[in-house]
Backbone bond lengths (Angstrom), bond angles and torsions (degrees), N, CA, C in turn:
res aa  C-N    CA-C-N  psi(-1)  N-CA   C-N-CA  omega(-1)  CA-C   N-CA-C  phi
1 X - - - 1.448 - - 1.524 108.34 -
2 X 1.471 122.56 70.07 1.265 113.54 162.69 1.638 134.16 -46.80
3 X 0.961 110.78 -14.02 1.943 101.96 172.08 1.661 95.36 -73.46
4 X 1.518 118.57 -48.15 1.525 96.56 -155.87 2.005 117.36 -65.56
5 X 1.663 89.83 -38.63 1.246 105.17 147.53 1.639 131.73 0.96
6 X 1.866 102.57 -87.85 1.007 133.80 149.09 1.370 131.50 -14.43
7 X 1.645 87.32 -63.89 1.720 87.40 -167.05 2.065 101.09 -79.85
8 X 1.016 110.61 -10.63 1.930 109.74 -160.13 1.958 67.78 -106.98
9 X 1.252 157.31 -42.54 1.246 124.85 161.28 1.937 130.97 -28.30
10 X 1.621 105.19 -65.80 0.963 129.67 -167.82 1.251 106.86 -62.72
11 X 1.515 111.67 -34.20 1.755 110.31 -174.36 1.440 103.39 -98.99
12 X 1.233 115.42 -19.24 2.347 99.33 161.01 1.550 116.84 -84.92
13 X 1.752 102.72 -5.81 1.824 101.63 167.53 1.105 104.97 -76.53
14 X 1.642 120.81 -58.81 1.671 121.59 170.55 1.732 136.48 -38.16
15 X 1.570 91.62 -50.56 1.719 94.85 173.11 1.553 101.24 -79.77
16 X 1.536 140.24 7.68 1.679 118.24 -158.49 1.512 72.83 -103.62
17 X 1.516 118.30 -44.29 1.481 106.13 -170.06 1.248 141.77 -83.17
18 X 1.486 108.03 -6.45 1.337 123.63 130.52 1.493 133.62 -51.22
19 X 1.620 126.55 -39.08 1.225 126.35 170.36 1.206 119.01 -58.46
20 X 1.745 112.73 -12.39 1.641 102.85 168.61 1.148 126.14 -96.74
21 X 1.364 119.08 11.53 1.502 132.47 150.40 1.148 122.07 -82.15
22 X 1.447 110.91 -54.27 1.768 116.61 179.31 1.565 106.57 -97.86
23 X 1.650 125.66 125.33 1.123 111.57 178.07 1.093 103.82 -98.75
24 X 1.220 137.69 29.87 1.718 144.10 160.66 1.543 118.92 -67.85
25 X 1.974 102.03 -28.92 1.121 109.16 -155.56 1.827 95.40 -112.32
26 X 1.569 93.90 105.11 1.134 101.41 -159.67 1.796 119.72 -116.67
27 X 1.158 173.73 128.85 1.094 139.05 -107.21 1.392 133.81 -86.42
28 X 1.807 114.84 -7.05 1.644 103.14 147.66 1.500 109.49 -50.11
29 X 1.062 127.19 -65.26 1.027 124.58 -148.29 1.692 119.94 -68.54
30 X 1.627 101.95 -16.30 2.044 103.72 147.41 1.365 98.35 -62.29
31 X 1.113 137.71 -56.41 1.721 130.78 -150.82 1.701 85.11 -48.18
32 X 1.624 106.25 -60.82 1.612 103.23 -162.69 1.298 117.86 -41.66
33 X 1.373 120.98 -30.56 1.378 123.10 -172.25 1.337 95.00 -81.66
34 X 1.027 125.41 -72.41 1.814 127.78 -168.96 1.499 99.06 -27.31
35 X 1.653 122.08 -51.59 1.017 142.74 174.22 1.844 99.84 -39.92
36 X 1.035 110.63 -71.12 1.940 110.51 -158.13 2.352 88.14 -69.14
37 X 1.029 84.19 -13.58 1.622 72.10 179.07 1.990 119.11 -76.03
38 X 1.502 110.55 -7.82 1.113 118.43 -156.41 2.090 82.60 -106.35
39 X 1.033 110.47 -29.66 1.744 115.12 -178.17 1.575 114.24 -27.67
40 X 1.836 101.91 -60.12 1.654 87.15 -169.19 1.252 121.18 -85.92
41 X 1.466 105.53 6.66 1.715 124.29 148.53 1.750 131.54 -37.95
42 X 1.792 85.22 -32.90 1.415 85.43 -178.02 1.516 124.29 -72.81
43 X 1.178 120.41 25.52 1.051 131.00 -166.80 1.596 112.39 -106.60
44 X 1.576 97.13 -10.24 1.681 118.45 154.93 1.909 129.13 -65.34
45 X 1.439 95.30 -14.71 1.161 112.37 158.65 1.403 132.09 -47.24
46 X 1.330 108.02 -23.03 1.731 135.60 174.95 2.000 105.63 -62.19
47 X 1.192 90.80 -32.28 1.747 108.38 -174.98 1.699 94.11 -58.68
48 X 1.628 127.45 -37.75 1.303 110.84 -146.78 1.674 96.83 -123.76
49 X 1.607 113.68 -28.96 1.594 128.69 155.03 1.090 126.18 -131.51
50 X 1.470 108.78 107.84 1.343 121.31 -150.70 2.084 98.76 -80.51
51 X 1.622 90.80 148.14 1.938 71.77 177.32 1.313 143.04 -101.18
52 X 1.380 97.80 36.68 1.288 114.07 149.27 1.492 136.47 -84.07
53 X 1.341 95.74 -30.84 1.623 123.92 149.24 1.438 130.07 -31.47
54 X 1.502 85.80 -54.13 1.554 104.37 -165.83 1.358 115.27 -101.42
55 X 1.817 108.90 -11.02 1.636 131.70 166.43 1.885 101.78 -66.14
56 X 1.266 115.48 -29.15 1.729 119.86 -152.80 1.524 88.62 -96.89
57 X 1.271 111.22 -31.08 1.942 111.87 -155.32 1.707 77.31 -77.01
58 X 1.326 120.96 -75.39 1.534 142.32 -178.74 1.293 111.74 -29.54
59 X 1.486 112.53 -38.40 1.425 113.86 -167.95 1.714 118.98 49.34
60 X 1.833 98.12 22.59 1.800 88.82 167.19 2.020 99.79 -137.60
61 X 0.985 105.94 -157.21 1.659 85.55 -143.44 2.096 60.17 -85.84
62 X 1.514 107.81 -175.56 1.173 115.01 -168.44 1.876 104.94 -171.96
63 X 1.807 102.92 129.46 1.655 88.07 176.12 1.860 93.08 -148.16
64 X 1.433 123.88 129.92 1.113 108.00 157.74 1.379 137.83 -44.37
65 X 1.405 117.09 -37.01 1.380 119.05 -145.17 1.582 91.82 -79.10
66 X 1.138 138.12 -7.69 1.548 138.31 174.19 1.426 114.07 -55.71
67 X 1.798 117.35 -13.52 1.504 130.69 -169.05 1.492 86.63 -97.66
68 X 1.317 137.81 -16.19 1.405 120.41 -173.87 1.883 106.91 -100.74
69 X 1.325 95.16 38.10 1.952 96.71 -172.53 1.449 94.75 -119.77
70 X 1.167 129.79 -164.74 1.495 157.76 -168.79 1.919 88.19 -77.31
71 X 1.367 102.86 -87.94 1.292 116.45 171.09 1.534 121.69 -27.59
72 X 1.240 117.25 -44.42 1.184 116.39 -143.41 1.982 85.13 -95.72
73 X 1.596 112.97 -35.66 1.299 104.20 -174.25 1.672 95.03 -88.33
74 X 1.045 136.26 9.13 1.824 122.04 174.46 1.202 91.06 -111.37
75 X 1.438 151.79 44.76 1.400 160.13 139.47 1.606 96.91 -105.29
76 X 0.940 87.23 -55.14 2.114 92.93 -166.55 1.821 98.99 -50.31
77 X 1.441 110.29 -49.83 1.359 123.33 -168.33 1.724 102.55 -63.72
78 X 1.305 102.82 -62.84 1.688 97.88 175.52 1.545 130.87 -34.63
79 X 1.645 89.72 -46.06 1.575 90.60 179.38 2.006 103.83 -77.29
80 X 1.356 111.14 -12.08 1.447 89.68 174.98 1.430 112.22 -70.31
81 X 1.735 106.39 -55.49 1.440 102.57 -163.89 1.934 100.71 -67.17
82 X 1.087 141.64 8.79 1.198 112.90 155.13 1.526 132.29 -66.83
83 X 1.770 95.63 -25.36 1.412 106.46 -171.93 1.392 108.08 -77.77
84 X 1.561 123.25 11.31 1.776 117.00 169.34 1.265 111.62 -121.39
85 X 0.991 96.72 -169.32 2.190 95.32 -163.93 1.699 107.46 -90.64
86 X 1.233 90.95 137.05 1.293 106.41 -171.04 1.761 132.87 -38.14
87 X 1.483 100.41 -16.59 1.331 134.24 -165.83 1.959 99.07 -84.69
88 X 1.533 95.14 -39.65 1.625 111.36 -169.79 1.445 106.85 -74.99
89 X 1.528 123.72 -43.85 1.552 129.55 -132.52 1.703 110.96 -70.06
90 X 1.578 105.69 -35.14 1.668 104.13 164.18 1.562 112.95 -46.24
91 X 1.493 124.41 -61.75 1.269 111.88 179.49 1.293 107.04 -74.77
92 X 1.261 155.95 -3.25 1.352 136.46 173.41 0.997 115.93 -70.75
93 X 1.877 105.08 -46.80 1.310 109.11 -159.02 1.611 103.78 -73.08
94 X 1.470 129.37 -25.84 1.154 131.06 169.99 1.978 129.06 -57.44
95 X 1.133 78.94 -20.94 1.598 94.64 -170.71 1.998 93.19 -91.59
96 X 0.901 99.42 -78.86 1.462 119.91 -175.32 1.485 95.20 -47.40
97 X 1.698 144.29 0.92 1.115 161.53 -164.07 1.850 105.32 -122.45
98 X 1.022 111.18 -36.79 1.512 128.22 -154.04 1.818 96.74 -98.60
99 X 1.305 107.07 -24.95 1.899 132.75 -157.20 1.479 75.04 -105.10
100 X 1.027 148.24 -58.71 1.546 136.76 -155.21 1.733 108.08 -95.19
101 X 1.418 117.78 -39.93 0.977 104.83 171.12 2.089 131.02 -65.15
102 X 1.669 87.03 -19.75 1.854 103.58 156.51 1.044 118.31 -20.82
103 X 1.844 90.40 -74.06 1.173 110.31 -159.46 1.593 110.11 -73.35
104 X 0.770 119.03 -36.56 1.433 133.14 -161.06 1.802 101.25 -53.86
105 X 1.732 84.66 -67.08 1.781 93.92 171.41 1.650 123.14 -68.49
106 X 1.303 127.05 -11.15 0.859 136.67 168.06 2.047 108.50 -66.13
107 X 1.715 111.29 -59.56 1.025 95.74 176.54 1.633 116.35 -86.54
108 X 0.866 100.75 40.07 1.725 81.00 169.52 2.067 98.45 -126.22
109 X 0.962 102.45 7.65 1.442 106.44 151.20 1.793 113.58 -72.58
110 X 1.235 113.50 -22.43 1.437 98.34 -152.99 1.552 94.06 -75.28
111 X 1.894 113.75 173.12 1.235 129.15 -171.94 1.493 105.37 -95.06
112 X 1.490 104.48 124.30 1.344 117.70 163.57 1.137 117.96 -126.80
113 X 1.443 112.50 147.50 1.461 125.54 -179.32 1.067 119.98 -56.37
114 X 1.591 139.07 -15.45 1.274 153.37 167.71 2.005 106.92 -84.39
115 X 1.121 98.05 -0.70 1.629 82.48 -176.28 1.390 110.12 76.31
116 X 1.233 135.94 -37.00 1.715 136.62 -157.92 1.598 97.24 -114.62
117 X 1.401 94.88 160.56 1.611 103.02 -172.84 1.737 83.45 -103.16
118 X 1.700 97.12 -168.79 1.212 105.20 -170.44 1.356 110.82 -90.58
119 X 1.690 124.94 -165.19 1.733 99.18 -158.41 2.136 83.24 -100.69
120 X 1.226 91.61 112.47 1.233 122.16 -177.56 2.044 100.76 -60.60
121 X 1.207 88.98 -76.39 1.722 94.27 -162.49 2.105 104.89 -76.94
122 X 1.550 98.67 9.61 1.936 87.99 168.04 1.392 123.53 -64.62
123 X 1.302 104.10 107.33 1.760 93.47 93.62 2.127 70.45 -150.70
124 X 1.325 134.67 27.18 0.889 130.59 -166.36 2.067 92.17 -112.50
125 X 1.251 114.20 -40.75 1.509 101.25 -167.05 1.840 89.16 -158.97
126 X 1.273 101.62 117.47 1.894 108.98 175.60 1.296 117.33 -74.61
127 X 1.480 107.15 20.84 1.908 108.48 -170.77 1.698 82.98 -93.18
128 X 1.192 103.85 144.29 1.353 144.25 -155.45 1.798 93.03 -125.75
129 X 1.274 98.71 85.23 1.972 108.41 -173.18 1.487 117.68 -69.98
130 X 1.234 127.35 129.16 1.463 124.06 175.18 1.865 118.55 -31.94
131 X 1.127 108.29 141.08 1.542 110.75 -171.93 1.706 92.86 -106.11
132 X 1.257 127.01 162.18 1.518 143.42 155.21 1.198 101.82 -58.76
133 X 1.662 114.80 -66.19 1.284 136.67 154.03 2.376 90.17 106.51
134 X 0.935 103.36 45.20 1.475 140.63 165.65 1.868 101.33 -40.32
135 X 0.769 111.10 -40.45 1.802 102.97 -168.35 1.357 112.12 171.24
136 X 1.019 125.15 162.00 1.573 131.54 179.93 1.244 105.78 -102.22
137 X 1.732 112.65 159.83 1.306 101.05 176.69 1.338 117.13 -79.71
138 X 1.517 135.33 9.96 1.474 119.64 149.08 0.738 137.96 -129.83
139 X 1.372 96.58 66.05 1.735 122.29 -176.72 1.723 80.70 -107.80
140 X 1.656 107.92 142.89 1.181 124.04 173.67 1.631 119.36 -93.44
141 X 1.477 112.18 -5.39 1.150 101.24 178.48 1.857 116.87 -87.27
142 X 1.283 116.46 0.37 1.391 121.98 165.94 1.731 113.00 -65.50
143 X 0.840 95.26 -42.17 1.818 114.13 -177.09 1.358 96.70 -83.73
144 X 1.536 146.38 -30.01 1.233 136.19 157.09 1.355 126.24 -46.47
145 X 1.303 100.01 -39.68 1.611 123.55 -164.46 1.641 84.90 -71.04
146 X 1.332 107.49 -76.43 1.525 112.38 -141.21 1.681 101.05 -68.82
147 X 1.454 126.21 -22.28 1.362 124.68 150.82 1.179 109.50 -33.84
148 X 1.158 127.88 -86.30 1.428 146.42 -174.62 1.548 124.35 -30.98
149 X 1.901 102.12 -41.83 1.325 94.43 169.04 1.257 97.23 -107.33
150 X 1.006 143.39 7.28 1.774 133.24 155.60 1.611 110.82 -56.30
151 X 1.316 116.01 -46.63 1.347 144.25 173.58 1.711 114.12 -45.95
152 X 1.344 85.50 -68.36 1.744 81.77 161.63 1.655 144.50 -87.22
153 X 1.482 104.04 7.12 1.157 122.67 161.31 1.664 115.27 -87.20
154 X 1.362 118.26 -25.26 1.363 131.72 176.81 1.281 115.30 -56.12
155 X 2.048 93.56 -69.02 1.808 104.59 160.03 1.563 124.24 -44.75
156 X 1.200 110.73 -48.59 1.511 110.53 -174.16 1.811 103.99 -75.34
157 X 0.900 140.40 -33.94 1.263 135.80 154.09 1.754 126.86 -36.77
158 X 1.534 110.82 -55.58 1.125 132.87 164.83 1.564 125.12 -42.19
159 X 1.570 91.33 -57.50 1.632 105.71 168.43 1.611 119.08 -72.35
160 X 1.486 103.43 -18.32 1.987 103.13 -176.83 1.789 84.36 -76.78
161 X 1.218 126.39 -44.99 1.563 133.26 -163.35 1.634 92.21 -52.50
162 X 1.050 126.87 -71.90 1.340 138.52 -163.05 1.354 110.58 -51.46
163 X 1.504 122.56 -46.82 1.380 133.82 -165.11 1.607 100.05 -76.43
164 X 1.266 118.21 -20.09 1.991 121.94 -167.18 1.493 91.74 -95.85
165 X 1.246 124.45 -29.33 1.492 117.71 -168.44 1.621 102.63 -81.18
């Protein structure tokens, strides 16, 4: 599955190169981001309860894909950073914020036959924003890319480590 790939690439290039500004942000706290990048994923959950399923159990109308929006991943995120200690949740929620917004902007590059990405900023505005329309999500050369510069952010990290010691 190169998109998921992708997106937990893009968000340990983002938080690693941030950690050389903040030395707070130290490598749990990439996982956390890689982590908030996998969020509007959860909307893969449909694979195991479908939501029609979960419309009949609920008895109210019901759709996953509302977890893959703005809204739908700053609900998902809230309930994460509650689950850490109170002391943590500013940087979690930022990281695990930074990991979702990746993804977020990451897929709304992808190519659709409509020209428009999906409605990105709901539950705030249902306009459905023009896409570039850049690659699909299984096209492997997105996941090439972000290897590549994950790769060299790794090395160059490695070598800042070496040069301070």
């Amino acid at each position: 599955m190169p998109d998921l790939l992708a997106h937990a690439l893009i968000a340990y290039a983002l938080a690693t190169l941030l950690s050389w500004r903040y030395e707070w942000l130290s490598a749990p706290y990439v996982t956390v981001a890689m982590a908030g990048a996998f969020v509007p994923d959860l909307t893969k959950v449909n694979l195991l309860f479908s939501s029609g399923l979960v419309e009949v159990v609920l008895g109210i109308p019901f759709d996953w894909s509302g977890l893959h929006t703005l809204g739908g991943s700053l609900i998902s995120l809230a309930i994460g950073v509650v689950l850490v200690a109170s002391s943590e949740r500013r940087r979690v929620a930022a990281l695990l914020g930074l990991g979702a917004a990746s993804h977020l902007l990451a897929d709304a590059l992808l190519l659709n036959a409509s020209g428009h990405s999906y409605p990105l900023f709901w539950p705030l505005s249902y306009l459905h924003p023009p896409t570039p329309g850049l690659y699909l999500s299984t096209d492997p050369e997105p996941m090439v890319v972000a290897a590549a510069v994950a790769s060299v952010v790794f090395v160059a990290t490695r070598l800042r480590t070496k040069r301070a010691e």
